[in-house]
C-alpha positions in Angstrom: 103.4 112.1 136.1 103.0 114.7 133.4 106.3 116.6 132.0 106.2 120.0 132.0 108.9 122.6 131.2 109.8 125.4 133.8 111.7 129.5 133.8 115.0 129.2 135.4 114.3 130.5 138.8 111.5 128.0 139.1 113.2 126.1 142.4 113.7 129.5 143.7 109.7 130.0 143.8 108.7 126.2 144.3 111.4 124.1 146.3 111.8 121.0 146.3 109.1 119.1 148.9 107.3 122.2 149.0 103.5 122.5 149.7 103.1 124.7 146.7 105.5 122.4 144.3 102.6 119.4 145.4 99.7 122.1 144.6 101.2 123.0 141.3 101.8 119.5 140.0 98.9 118.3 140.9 97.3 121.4 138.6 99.3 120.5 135.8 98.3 117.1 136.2 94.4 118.0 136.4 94.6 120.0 133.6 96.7 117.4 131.3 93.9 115.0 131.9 90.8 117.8 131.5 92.8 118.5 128.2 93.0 114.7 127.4 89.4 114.0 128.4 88.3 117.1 126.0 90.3 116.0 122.9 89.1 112.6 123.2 85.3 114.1 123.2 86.2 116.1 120.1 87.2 113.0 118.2 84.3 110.9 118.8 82.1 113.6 117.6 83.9 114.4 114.9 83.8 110.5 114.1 80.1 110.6 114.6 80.2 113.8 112.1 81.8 112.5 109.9 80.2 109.0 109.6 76.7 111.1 109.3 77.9 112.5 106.3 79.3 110.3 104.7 76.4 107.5 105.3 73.5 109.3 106.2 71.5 106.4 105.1 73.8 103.8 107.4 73.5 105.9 110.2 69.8 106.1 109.7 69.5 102.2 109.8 71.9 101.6 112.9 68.9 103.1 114.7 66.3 100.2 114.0 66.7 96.7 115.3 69.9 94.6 115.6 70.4 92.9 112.8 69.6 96.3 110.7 72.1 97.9 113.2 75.1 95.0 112.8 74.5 95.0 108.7 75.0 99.0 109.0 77.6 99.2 111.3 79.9 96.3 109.1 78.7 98.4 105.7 80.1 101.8 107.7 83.5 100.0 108.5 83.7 98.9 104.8 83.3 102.5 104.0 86.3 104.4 106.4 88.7 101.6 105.4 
């Protein structure tokens, strides 16, 4: 259930039980969680932005083998703390 703030006359338009009251919750809904979904995008590429830059050279090596990749990724961490 997402909160959502409403005119006034809003029961007027969508009472109570309503088949539009349903339709129109469930659009808020879909587009709290489309919002949600596209934030959450943003800040993993902005993290991946962000780590680029500041390491170029770490996330270079994360893209070899394992233990290169582990060594990096605990050498990354170091740096954002």
């Amino acid at each position: 259930m997402v909160n959502y703030y409403v005119r006034t006359d809003f029961e007027e338009s969508y009472p109570a039980g309503s088949l539009d009251l349903r339709r129109l919750e469930r659009q808020v809904e879909d587009e709290f969680v489309a919002n949600l979904q596209h934030n959450c995008y943003r800040e993993r590429s902005y993290r991946k932005c962000l780590a680029a830059a500041c390491c170029p050279v770490v996330v270079s090596v994360m893209s070899q083998g394992s233990t290169k990749k582990e060594n990096a990724e605990k050498t990354l961490r170091q740096k954002l703390l």
